[in-house]
N, C-alpha and C positions, 0 to 999 in steps of 0.2 A: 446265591448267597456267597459270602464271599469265607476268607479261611477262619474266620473268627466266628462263623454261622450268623453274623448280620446281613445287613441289606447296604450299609456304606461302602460305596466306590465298588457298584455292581451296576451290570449292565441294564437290571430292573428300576436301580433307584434313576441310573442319569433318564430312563425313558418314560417314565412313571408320574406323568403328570394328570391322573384322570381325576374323574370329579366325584366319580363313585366308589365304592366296595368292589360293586360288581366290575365295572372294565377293571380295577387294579387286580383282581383275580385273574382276570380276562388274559391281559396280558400277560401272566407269567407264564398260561396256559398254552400260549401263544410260542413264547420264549421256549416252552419244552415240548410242543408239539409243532416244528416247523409242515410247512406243505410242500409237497412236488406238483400239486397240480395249477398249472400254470396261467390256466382260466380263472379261475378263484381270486390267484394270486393276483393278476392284472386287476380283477375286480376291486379289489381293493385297495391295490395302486389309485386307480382311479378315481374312488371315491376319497383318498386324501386331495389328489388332483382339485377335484370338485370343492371341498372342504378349506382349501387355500385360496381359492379364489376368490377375491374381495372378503376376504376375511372372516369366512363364512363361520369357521370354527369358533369363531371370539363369541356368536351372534350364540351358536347351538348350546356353548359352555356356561350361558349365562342362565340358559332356560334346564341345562341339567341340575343347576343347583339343589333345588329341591328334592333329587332324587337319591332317595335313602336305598337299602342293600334291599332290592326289591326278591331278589334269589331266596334270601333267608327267610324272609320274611313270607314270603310264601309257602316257604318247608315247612314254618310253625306252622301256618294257618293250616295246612293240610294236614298236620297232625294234630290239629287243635290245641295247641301249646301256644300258642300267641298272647303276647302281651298286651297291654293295652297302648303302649308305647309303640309298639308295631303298626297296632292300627292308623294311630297319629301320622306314624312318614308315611304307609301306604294312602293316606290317605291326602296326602300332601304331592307322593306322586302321582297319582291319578288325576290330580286339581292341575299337574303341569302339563300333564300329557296334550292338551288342546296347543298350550302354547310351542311346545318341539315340533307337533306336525305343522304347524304354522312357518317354524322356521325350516324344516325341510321342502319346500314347494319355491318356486318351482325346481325341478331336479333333474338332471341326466346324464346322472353315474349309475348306473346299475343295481349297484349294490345299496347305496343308498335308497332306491326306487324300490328295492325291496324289503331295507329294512322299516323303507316308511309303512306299507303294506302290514307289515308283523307288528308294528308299534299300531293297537287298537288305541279305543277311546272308550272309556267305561263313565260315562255321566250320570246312570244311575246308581254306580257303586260309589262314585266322590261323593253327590249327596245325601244316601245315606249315611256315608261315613260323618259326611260332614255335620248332619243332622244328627248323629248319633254321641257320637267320640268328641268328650271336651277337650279344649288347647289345654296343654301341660298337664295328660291325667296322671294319675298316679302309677308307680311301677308294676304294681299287679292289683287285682282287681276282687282280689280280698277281703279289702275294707271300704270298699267300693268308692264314691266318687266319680264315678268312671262315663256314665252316661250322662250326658247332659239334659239340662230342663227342658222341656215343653217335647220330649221323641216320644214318653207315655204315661199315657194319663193316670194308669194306676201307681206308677212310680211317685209320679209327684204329687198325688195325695197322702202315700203313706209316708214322703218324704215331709211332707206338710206339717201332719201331726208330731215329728219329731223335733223337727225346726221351729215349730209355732207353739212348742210347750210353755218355754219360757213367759210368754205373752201370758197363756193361760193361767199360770199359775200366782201371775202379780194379780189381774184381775181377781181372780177367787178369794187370795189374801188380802186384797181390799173390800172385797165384800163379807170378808168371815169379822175381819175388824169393828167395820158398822153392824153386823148384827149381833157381836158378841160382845160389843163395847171395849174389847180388853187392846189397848194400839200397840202392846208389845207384842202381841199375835205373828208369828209368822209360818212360812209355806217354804217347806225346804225338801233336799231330796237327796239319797244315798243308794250305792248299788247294794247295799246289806238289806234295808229296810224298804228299799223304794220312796214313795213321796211321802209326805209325812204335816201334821200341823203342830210347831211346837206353843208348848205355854210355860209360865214357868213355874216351880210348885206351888206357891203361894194363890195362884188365880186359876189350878186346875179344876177345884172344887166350884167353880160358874160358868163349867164351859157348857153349853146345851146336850141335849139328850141324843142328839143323834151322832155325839162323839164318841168313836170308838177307840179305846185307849191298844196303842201298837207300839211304845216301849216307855219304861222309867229311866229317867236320867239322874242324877247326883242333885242337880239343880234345877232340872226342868219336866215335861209329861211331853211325849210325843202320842198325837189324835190321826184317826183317819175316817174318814166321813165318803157315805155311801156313792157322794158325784165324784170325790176326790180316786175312791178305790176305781170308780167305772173309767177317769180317765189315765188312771195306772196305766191299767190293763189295756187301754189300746194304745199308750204310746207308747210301753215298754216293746209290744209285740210288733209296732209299727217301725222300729230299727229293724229286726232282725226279719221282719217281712220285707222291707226296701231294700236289704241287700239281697235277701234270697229270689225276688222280681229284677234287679241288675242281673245276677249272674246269670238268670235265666234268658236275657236281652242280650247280654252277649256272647252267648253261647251261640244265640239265636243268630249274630252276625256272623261270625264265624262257620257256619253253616251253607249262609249265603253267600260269601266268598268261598266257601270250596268249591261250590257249584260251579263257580265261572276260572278254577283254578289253572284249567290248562289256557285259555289264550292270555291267564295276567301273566301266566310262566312265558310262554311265547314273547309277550310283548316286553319282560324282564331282560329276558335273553338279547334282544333286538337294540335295547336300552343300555346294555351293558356294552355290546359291538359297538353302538354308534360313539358312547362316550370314550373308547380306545381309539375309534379312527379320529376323533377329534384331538386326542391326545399328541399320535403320530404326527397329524399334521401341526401343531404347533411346536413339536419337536422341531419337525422338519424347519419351519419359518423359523423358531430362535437360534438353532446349532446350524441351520446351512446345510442341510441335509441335501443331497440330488436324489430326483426317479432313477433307479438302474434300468437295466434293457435287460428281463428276465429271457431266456431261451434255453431252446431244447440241446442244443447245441453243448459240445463239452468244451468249455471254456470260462475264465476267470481272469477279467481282464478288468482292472481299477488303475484309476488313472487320480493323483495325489488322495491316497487311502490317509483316513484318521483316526489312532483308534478312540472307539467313541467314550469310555471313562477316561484315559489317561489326560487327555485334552480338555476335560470338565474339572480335575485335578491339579494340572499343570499351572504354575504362575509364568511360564515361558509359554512362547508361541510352540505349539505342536508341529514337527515336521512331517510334513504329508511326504509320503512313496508311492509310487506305482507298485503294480502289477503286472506279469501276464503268465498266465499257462493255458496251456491246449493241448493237442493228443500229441503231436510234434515236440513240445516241450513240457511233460508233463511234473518237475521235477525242479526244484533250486534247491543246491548246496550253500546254506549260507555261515558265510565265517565274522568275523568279525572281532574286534576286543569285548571282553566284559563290561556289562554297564551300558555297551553300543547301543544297544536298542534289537536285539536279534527276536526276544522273546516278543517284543511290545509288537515289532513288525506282522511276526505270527498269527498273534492271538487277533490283531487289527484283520484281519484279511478273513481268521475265520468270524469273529464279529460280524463283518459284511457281510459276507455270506449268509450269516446267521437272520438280521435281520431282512435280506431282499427274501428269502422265505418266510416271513413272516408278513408278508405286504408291507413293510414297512419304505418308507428312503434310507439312503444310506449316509455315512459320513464319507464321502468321497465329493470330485468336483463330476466323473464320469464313472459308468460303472456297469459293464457287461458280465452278467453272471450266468450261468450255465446251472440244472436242478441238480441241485448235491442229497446221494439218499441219504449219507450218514455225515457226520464231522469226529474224526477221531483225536484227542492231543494224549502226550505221552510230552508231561513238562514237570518241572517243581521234581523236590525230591520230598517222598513221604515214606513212615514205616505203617509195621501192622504187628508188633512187635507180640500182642497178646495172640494173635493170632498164626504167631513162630514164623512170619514173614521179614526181613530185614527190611532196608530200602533196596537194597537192588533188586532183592526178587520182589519186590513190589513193581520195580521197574520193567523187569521181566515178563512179570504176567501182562504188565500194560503192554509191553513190546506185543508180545506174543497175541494179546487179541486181537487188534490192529492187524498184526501177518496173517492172522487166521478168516479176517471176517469184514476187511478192507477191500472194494471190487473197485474199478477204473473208473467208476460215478465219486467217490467218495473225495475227503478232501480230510489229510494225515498230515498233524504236525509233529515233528519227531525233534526234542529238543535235549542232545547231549547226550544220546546213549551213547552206554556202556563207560563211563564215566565210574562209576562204583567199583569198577574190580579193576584189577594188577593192569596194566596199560597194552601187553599186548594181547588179553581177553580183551580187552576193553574196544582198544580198536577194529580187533577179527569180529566181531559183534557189530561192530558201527558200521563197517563196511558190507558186512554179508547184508543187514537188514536195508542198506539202502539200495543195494545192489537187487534187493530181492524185490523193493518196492517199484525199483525201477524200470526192470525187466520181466517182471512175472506180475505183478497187482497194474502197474502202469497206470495206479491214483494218483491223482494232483496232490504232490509234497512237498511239506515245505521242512526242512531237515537240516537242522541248525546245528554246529559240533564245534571244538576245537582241536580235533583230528584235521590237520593240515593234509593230511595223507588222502583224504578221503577228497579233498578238490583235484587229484587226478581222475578221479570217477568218467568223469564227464569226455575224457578220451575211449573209455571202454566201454559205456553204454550209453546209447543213441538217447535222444530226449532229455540227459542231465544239462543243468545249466550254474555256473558259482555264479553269486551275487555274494557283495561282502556289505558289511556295513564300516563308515570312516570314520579314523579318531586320526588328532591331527597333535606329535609329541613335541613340548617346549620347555625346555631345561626341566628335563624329569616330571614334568606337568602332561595330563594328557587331556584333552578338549573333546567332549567325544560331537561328531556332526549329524549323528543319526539319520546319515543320508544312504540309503541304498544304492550300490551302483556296483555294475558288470565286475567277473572277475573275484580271484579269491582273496582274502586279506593277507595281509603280510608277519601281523605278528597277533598276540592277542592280550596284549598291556597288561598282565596279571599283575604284576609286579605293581604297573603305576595303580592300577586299582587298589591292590592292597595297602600300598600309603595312602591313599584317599581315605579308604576305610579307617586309618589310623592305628596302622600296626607301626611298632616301635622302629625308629630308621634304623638301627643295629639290627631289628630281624633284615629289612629292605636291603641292607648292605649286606649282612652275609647271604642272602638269598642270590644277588647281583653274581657276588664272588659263585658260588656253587654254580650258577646256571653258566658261567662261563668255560668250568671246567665241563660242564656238563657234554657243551658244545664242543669242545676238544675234542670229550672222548667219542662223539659223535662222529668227528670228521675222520679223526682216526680210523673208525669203523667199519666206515664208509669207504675209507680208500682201500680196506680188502674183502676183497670176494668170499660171500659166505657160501660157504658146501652143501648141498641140499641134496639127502641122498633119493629124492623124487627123481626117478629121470623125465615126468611130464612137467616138475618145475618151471613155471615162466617167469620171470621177474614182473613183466609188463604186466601180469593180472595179477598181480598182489600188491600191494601200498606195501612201500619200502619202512620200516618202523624206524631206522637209522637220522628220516630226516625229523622224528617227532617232537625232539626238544631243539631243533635247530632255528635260532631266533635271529632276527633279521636287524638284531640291535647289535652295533660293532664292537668287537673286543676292545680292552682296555690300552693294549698294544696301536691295534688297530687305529683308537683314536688318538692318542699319541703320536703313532704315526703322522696323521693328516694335520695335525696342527705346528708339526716342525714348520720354520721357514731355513731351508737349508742353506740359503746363500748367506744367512746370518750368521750361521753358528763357522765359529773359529775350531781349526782341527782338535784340540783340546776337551770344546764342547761336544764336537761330535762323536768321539770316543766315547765319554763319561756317558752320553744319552745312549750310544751303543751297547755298553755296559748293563746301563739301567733297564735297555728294554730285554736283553737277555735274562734278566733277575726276574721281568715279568712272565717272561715266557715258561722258566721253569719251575 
């Protein structure tokens, strides 16, 4: 989910194209349970392989339609909770089951060869259902409806007598008419009184002797006569006997399907698989997904990586990067400006990853992936504030589990530590924990910062590697290229960022002013030797902090400088600009 606890622009919603309940559970399950086992995983490489060809997926998507949440539906049945509506799709699945094994044959993917195997066929559970369960019954089974005509005989006689009253009751009152002579005579009927013969006062007094008087009206005499009472009595009790003969018919199915509960649960299961791998694979055909080359082997090697939301998001073309690490290189410090794309790079790499464990294709053009046990990030900043945690020590503890429980299978993105506290915590943090990851854990990291200091790493511990990401600056405008490439960055455009964002150009201006002095008192600092009363002191293993705010955008002076043309200016003017650039300086 994503930070708002929905499903938009998550990795579930761009893959999520199944047909059922069941695979769209399937899949998430998938998404949090990746595999290391690598036979499995081919397995089901393969079977998208299979599933692609000639377009197999379009052919199997058409025959799962019919297939309702068969998982659930069989939890009711088993507990006898099932609705009648249940019955309806189960029985709607079962009626398609012929036609999916149909489209699985001929086969030789494996995994499909097996799940055709586990998907049975139940032709004598569809016809009864089918014989049983009317189209569109009702939501529960209560006030019945629910079984259809001609499944039993005793139903549909007592159903008879209830439905076929009406009939009766016009013929009686056509014959009490001609024998009573009286044509205002009628035959009516209340849940108070039951049925009834009304007259009206004036012609009570001629009605025959086998009329038994059963209320006084203001205006009229209500009669009931001894065929009339007999067929009371059996069509009152013939409602409440046809439902009590339903509920007992379907109880009676539900019985019948629990019997055969475990291979519909099997063949459920099998149904839910198929309809995910058909999923993937049409993933794979609309987004351009590649098979990676899963191995044992420690390595991570993607060649023009996507990541697979940002690119389904994006109205610009998506910039594909590489990858690579190995045991030799297990490590990139990556720098970059803000906005560059440092984070998106990350999460794209562990994404792949993510799904070639899942059998899935990837968003890449090529993709050699190596079995990762864990995927650790430490990105975003969050609090725990009820829980007396700030952000940093939330950051902390994410640090800290990662250092704790990261081995050299894993695969750690570490984005911005120690960024929360005073700058030189902040850096002595950044560097220890990459230093630590790099030389003791020796997991595949990818360790994104704007500690400039920490791109000399890569002289002191074997295996580090800088990659920066490019922005490209045009009169105070900065372009970012989102292109990965060797090497650490040079500056990190906060500034241009922050006008982007649309902070006031008075902040942007005295922020300019400030960072220049900043850099002043930088060089200053720099040009004298600090005392360190360690006598194991090395300079070489510690990041100098002197070059931290040191920006690689030239002073005001500076550019000044470069824009004189000197052979113009007249002695006069070069004075005064003399002058002026002195005024800058102090």
């Amino acid at each position: 989910m994503n930070l708002s606890g929905g499903r938009e622009n998550t990795l579930a919603s761009v893959l999520d194209r199944t047909h059922t309940a069941m695979g769209s559970r399937l899949l998430k399950r998938w998404l949090h349970r990746p595999l290391r086992d690598l036979s499995r995983l081919q397995q089901r490489q393969d079977a998208i392989r299979w599933l692609l060809e000639d377009y197999r997926f379009e052919r199997l998507a058409e025959t799962l339609q019919p297939i309702g949440d068969c998982e659930r539906i069989l939890s009711r049945v088993a507990l006898r909770s099932a609705r009648p509506r249940d019955l309806e799709r189960l029985r709607d699945a079962l009626l398609a089951l012929p036609s999916i094994q149909a489209a699985l044959q001929p086969v030789d993917a494996v995994r499909i060869a097996e799940l055709s195997t586990e998907i049975a066929e139940f032709p004598t559970l569809a016809a009864l259902l089918q014989r049983a369960i009317i189209d569109g019954p009702p939501v529960v089974i209560r006030d019945g409806g629910v079984i259809a005509s001609g499944y039993d005989a005793e139903l549909d006689e007592l159903r008879g007598l209830s439905e076929h009253a009406g009939d009766y009751l016009l013929q009686l009152e056509k014959r009490e008419r001609e024998r009573t002579g009286i044509a205002t005579l009628k035959v009516g009927y209340n849940r108070v009184h039951g049925y009834y013969i009304e007259l009206s006062r004036s012609q009570s007094g001629t009605v025959p002797a086998d009329y038994i008087r059963r209320q006084t009206l203001k205006n009229a005499e209500r009669f009931i006569t001894p065929e009339l009472k007999e067929f009371e009595d059996k069509a009152l009790s013939a409602k409440g006997r046809a439902l009590a003969r339903e509920k007992q018919l379907y109880e009676a199915l539900l019985e019948i399907l629990a019997e055969q509960i475990g291979p519909l649960q099997l063949s459920a299961t099998a149904l839910a698989e198929l309809d995910l791998l058909c999923c993937l694979a049409e993933r794979a055909e609309s987004l351009n997904y590649c098979r990676p080359q899963l191995t044992q082997d420690a390595v991570i090697e993607i060649t023009a990586g996507r990541h697979p939301v940002v690119e389904q998001v994006n109205d610009t073309a998506f910039v594909a990067n590489d990858l690579y690490l190995n045991r030799e290189q297990p490590m990139l410090i990556i720098t970059g400006p803000n906005m560059g794309g440092k984070s998106t790079y990350m999460r794209q790499v562990a994404l792949i990853t993510l799904l070639a464990q899942i059998g899935s294709y990837v968003p890449a053009e090529a993709a050699r992936i190596g079995l990762t046990d864990r995927i650790f990030t430490r990105m975003g900043s969050s609090d725990d504030l009820a829980g007396g945690r700030s952000t940093f020590m939330v950051e902390m503890h994410e640090t800290a589990n990662i250092l704790h429980n990261a081995s050299p299978n894993s695969l750690v993105l570490m984005d911005e530590v120690g960024r929360g506290t005073s700058t030189f915590d902040g850096l002595s943090l950044a560097w220890s924990c990459a230093e630590y990851l790099a030389r003791e854990i020796r997991a595949f990291t990818l360790f994104a910062t704007h500690y400039f200091e920490l791109t000399a790493l890569p002289e002191l511990a074997a295996g580090v590697t800088n990659v920066h990401l490019t922005a490209v600056e045009h009169n105070d405008h900065i372009v970012f290229m989102h292109e990965v490439q060797q090497g650490p960055a040079s500056q990190s455009y906060g500034l241009q960022v922050a006008q982007l964002a649309g902070i006031p150009a008075q902040v942007i201006n005295n922020a300019r002013d400030k960072l220049v002095l900043l850099e002043q008192d930088s060089r200053n600092s720099a040009s004298q030797p600090e005392r360190n009363p360690d006598p194991g002191y090395s300079p070489a293993e510690t990041p100098v902090q002197n070059d931290l705010f040191v920006a690689h955008r030239p002073s005001l002076v500076e550019t000044q400088l470069r824009e004189l043309q000197l052979d113009d200016l007249t002695p006069r003017q070069a004075l005064e600009t003399l002058y002026t650039l002195k005024q800058l300086m102090d």
